[in-house]
N, C-alpha and C positions, 0 to 999 in steps of 0.2 A: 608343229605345236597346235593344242586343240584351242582355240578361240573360245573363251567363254562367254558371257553374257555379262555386262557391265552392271557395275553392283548399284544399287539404290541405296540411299544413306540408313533406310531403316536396317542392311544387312550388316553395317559398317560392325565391326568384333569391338570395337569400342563402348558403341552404345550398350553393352554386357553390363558396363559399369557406371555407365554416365546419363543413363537415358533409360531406365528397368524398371515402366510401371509398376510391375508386376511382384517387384522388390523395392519400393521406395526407402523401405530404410535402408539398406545399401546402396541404393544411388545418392541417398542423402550422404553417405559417409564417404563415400567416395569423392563425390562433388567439394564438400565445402573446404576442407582445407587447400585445395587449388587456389581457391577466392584467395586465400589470404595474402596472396604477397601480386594479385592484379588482372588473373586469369577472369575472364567473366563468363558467367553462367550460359551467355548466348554461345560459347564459343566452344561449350563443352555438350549442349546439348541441340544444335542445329545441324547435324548432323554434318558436320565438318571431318575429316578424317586426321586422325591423331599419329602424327608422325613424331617417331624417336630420335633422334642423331646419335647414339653411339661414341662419344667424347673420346678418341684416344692420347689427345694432350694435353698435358702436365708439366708441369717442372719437373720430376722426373725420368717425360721421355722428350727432349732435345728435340729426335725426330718427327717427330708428331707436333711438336709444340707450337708449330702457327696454327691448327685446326682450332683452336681456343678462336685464334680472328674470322677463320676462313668460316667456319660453322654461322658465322652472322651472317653470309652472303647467304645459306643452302637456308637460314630461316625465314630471309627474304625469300628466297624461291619456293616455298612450301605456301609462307603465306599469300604470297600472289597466286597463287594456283588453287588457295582456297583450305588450306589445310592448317593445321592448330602444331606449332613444332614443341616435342620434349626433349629435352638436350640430357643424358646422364652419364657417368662416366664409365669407361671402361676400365678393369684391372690393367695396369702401367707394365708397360715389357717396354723395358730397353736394351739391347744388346749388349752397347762395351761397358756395362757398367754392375747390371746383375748378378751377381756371384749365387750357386756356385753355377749357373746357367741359364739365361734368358729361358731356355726351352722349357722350363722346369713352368712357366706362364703361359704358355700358350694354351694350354689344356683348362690350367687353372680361370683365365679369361672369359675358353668358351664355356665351362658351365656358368660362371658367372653371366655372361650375356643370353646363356640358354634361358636361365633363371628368369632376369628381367624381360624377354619379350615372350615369356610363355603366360609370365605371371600380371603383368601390368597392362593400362587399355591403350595397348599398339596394333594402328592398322597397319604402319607399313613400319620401316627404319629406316634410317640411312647409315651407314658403318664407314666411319672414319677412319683410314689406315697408313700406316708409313710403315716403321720400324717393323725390318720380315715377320713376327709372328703374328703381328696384331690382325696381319689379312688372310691369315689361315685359320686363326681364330674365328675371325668374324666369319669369314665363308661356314667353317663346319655347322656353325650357330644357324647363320639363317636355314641352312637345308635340315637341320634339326628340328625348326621352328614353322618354318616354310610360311613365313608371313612378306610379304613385299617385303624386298630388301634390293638397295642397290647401295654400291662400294664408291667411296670418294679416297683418292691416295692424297697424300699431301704431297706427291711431286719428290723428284730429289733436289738436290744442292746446287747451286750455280757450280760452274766448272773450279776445280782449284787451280790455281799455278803458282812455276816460279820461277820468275823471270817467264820466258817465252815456252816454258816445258808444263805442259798439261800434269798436274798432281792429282791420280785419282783416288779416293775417299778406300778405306781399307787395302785396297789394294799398295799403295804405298808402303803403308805400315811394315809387311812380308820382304817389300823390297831393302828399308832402313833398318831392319833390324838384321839384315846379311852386311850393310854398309858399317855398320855400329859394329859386329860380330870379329870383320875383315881391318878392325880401323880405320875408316877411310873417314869416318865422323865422328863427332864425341856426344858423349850427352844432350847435352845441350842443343847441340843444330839437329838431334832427332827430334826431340819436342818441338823446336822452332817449324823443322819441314813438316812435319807431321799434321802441324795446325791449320799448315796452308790448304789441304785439302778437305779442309771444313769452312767455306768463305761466307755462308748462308746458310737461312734456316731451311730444312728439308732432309730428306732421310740419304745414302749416300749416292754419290751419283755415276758409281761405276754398275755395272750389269751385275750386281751382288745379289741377294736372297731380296734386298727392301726391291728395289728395281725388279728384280725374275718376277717378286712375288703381287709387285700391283699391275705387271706386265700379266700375269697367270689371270689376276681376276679380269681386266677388259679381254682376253683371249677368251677366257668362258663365258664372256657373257654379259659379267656381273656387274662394268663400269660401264659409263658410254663410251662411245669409239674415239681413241685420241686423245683421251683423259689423262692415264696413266704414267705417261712420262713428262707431262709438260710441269716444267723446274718449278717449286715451288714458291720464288718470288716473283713469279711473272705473273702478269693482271689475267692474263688468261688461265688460271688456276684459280683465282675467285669469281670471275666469270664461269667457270664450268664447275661450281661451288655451287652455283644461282640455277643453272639448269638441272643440275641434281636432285634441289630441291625441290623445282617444280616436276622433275621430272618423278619422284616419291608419291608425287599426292595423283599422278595419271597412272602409275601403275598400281593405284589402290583401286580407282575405279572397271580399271579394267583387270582387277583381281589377276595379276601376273605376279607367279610366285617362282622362287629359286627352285624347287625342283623342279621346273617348265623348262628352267633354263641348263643348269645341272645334268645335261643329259648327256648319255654314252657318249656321242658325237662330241658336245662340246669339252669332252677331257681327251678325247682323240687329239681333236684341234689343238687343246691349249701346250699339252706333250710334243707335235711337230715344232707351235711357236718356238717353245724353249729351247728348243735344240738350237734352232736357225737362230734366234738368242744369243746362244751362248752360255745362257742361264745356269743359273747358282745350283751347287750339286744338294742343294736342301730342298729343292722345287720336288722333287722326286716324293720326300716322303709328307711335304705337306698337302701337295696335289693328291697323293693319295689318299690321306687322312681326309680333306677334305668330300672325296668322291666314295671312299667309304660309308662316311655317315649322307652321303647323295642315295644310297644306295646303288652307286657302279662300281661293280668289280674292276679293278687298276690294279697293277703290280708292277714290278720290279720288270717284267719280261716284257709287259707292253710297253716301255719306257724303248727298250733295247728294239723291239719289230717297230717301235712307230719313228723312234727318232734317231739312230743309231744313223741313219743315211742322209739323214738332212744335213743340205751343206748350212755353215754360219756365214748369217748374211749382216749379223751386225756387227758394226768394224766398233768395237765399246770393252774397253776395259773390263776385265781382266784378260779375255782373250783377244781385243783388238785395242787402237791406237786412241778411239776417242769419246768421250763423258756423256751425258745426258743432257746437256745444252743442246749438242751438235745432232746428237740423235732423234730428238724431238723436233729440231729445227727439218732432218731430212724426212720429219715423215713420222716419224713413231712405229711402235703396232701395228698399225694400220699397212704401213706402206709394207713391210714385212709379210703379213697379211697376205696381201694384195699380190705378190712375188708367190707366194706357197699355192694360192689359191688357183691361178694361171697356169699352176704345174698341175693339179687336179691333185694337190697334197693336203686341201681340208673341206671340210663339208661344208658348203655354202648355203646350208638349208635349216640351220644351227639359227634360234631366235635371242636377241640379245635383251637387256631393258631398256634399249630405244622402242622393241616392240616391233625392230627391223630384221628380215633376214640378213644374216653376214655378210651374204654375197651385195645386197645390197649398201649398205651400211658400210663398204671399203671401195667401193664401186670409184675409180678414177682416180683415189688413193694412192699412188706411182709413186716410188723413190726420188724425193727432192735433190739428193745430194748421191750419187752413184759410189762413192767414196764410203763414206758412213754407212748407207746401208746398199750393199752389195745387190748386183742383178744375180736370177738365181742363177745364168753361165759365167759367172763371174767371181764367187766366193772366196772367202776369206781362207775355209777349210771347207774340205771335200765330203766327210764323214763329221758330223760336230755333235753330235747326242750323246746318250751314256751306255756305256755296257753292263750287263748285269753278270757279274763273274760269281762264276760257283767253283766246288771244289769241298776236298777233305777237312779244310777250316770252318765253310760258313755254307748256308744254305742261298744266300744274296749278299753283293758288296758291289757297289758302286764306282767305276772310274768315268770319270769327266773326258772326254775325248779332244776337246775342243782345246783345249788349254796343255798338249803334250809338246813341249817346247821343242822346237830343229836341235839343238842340245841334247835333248831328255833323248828324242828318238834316236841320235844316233850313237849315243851311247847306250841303250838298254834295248832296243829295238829294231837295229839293222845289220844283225849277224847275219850273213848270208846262209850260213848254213843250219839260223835256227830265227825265220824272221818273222818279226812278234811277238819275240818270247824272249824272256831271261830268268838264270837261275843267278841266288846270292846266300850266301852267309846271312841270317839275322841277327839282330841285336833288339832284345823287348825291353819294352820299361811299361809299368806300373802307373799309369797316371801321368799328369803332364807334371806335377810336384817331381816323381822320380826322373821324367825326364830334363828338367831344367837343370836336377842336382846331376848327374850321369853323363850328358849329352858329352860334353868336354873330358873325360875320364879317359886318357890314351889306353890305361888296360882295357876298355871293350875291343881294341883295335876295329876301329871304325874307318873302311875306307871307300875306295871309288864306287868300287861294287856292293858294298853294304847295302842291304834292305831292314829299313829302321820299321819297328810294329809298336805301335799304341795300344793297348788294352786298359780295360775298366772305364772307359770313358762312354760308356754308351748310356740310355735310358735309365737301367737302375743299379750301375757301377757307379758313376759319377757323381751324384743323377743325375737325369737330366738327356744325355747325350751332349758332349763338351765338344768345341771348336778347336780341336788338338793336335788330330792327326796329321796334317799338315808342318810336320817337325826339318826343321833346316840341319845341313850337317855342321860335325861343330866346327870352329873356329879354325881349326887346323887346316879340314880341306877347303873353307871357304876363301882360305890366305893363299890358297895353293889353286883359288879360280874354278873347285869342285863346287857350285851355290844347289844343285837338288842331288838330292836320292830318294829310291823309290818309297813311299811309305804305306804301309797297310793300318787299317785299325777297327774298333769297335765305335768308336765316336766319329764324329765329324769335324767339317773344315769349312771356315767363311766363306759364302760365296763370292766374296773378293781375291779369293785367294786365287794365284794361277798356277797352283799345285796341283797335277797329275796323280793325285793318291788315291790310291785305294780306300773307299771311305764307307760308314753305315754298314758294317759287315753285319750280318743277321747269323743265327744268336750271339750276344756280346757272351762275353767271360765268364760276366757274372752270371749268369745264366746257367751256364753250363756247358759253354758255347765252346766244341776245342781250338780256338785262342787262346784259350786259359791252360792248355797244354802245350802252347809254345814252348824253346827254352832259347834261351841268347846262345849261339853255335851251331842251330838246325839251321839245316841248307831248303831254300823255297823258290818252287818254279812256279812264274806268273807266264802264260798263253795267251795272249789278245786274241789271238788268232780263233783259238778255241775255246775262248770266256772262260780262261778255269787258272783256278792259283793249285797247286799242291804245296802241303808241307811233305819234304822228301827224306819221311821216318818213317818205319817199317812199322805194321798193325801190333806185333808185338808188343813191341814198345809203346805206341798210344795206348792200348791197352794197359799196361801198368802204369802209366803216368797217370790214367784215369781214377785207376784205382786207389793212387795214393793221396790223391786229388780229394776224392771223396773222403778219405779216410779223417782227413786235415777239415773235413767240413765243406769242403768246395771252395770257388776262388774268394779271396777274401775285399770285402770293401767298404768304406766308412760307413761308421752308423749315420743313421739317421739325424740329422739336426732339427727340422721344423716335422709337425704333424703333417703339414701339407706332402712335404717329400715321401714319407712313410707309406700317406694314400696311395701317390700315386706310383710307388715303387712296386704296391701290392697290383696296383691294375694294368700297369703300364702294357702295351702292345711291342714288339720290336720295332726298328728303324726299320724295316722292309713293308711293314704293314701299316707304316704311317704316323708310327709313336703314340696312336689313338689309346685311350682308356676302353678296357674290357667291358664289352657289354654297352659301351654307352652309343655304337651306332646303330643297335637295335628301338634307338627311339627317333623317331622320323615324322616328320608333320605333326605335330604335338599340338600344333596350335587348333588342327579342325580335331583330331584323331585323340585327343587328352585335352579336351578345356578344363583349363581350370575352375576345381571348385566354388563355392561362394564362400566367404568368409565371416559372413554372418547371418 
């Protein structure tokens, strides 16, 4: 990275509004209503640097909701370091609670945050995150903006349990609702266990999308080293609140911005991490989204050459035994890090916003706990990345490798005379509405071998792209000890989930995508071997099912409810390209490259 020339305060992008000889009635306007509720005139016009904070909690995001305290520590550290803190709020995304999809906010977020730091007098930010979308959000923004930005996660959950058995945060949920399904519990003791693996405030504390996803920002870069997984009740989370903040008001001086750090390399890097992770099968398309508007080309195929061979070194729910307590305790990031990098598996020459190279900056880093996080001769899984499967269905779909349970493989995947592969019978449903009414229906005859498909659930079926496809079979074979089948779909799956599904298939249905030419009775061969699914119908025949497809208007899906959904059903991108809005990562450094006008 090129070293710049450390800024002088008269360069500081703030003084535009606060300090504008040259316009004094608009620095007049700008200035006095600050005054009113304590800010002083010294503190706006001495050339202090004007740092934002990014508020991602609320009361209605749970996950996020300590940064409300924690953000007093990062305004101690800004103003010890000499810099003036704006604290405003982000658009609220919370996962389990958003209908008809968290996803449907992540986009909406980052314009919002585009908005405010292209338009208001910010030297640098600081971006608050927890709950998965709020740190893909924030990332696309800053490299949108490319003004100093560094990322603070709020940590996850203290561990849950019950009794002496580790409870981990969504991931349970998939296990209780097969126990509930099979009888083994009732109502009631699924809410009671269910609660237990929320004991604390912080976002969840298995290796889910919130965990990949604050794990993805200190991999690129964009946190300090070691930040990202430490629990968020712990003092060393408001401690490294406090170096945040000071660390905001040094990387204004020395003018280090996210596209410095955004770079080819450092989404190389962050792609190995995940694997060795374990990481959430949603890392894929927000990593992309956000390296899109970085301007680096990232796909679905680099996902599969970079991390497809990486063993998993983290022993962490959903694909291993233990929480984000235990993880952060052996090491975090870093120690993982530190294991890849020793293999000559990431580029060590990658600059962070400590301002350190990486190789630096993990330098003696070593696995605390060899249990938790695995040496790299020693792994949990051998191959732990994703595959990018193509085929007659879709152009891109996703399978998580990491999480194919000794079960799954050897019932789907150790035919000797066809190994890594299987064909099945499908059975489609319409949404996850059709499938909760349907799943249980003995006339679809649903059995060992069945391959269950989700359709309409993707970006602008849903909208949104829904957390679906991950469907259990029903009750019958779960009473009979059958708890997976394979499942393919247009939508996605929590990153807590330890489902082996084929997920994010690119074009969904609604689209045009032939998914939407499935029928419940077509027979479907899935290849690992050879990354490719067939549906096993003759052209013919697609052929005519296309045409009457058309004829019917195409696949059909609910209207529209809010203006917001409409927009972005008009712009939306596929799940293979990052779920991004059209057109909008053709705006890049906005902040030097498009200053805002004057307002008066």
């Amino acid at each position: 990275m090129t070293q710049r020339p450390r800024l002088t305060p008269d360069q500081l992008r703030s003084r535009w509004w606060f300090d504008n000889p040259d316009h004094p009635g608009t620095t007049a306007l700008c200035i006095e209503r600050y005054l009113n509720y304590g800010v002083t005139l010294d503190e706006l016009t001495s050339g202090k640097p004007i740092i934002g904070i990014a508020q991602s909690g609320s009361d209605l995001t749970p996950c996020n909701r300590h940064h409300i305290e924690l953000v007093k520590r990062v305004k101690d550290g800004i103003r010890a370091a000499g810099g003036v803190p704006f604290e405003f709020p982000l658009h609220p995304i919370h996962e389990n609670v958003r209908r008809p999809t968290a996803a449907l906010d992540r986009n909406l977020a980052y314009l919002g945050l585009v908005e405010v730091l292209h338009g208001y007098p910010l030297d640098g930010v600081v971006l608050t995150t927890g709950c998965d979308k709020t740190t893909p959000a924030c990332l696309m923004a800053a490299a949108t903006v490319n003004i100093p930005a560094i990322v603070l996660s709020g940590g996850p959950m203290l561990n849950g349990w019950r009794g002496n058995e580790r409870v981990g945060s969504g991931t349970i949920i998939w296990e209780l609702r097969k126990r509930l399904a099979a009888g083994d519990i009732d109502y009631a003791e699924f809410l009671a266990r269910a609660s237990d693996s929320a004991p604390s405030v912080g976002h969840c504390n298995t290796m889910g999308t919130a965990s990949t996803m604050n794990s993805m920002a200190e991999a690129l870069g964009m946190s300090l080293p070691g930040s990202a997984m430490i629990p968020g009740p712990y003092k060393e989370r408001a401690m490294v609140a406090y170096d945040t903040g000071e660390r905001a008001v040094e990387m204004v001086w020395q003018d280090l911005r996210p596209l410095d750090i955004l770079t080819r390399e450092a989404f190389e890097n962050a792609v190995v991490v995940c694997s060795a992770l374990g990481g959430s099968s949603n890392a894929p398309i927000h990593v992309n989204a956000i390296a899109r508007h970085a301007g680096v080309a990232l796909d679905n195929d680099d996902w599969q050459r970079l991390g497809h061979r990486i063993p998993l070194l983290a022993n962490v729910m959903p694909a291993g035994a233990y929480l984000g307590e235990e993880f952060h305790r052996a090491g975090g990031v870093p120690a993982v890090q530190h294991e890849l990098l020793e293999r000559g598996l990431l580029h060590g020459d990658v600059t962070g916003v400590d301002g350190r190279r990486l190789a630096d900056s993990i330098a003696g880093r070593e696995t605390l706990d060899e249990e938790v996080i695995r040496r790299f001769d020693n792994p949990l899984v051998e191959h732990a990345g994703f595959l990018n499967l193509k085929g007659n269905l879709f152009e891109s779909a996703l399978m998580k490798t990491s999480v194919i349970s000794p079960d799954f493989r050897r019932r789907f995947l150790e035919n000797p005379e066809d190994p890594e592969a299987f064909e099945g019978r499908v059975v489609v449903f319409d949404g996850s509405e059709d499938y909760h009414a349907r799943i249980d229906d003995p006339e679809l005859g649903i059995d060992a071998s069945t391959i269950l498909i989700m359709r309409g659930a993707g970006p602008v079926g849903h909208p949104g792209g829904a957390e679906v496809v991950n469907m259990q079979p029903p009750e019958a074979l779960i009473r009979q000890g059958i708890e997976s089948l394979p499942c393919l779909g247009d939508g996605r799956q929590s990153g807590t989930s330890g489902s082996p599904s084929i997920l994010n298939a690119s074009p969904e249905a609604a689209t045009g995508g032939p998914l939407a030419l499935v029928q419940t009775g077509d027979r479907l061969r899935v290849d690992l071997g050879r990354c490719e699914v067939r549906l096993l119908v003759d052209d013919d025949e697609i052929t005519q099912r296309r045409q009457r497809l058309d004829a019917q208007g195409g696949y059909p899906y609910p209207a529209h409810q809010t203006p917001w959904q409409e927009i972005q059903r008009t712009l939306i991108e596929p799940l293979d390209r990052g779920m991004t809005l059209r057109g909008a990562d053709a705006y890049r450094d906005v902040a030097r490259q498009s200053p805002p006008r004057d307002n008066h």
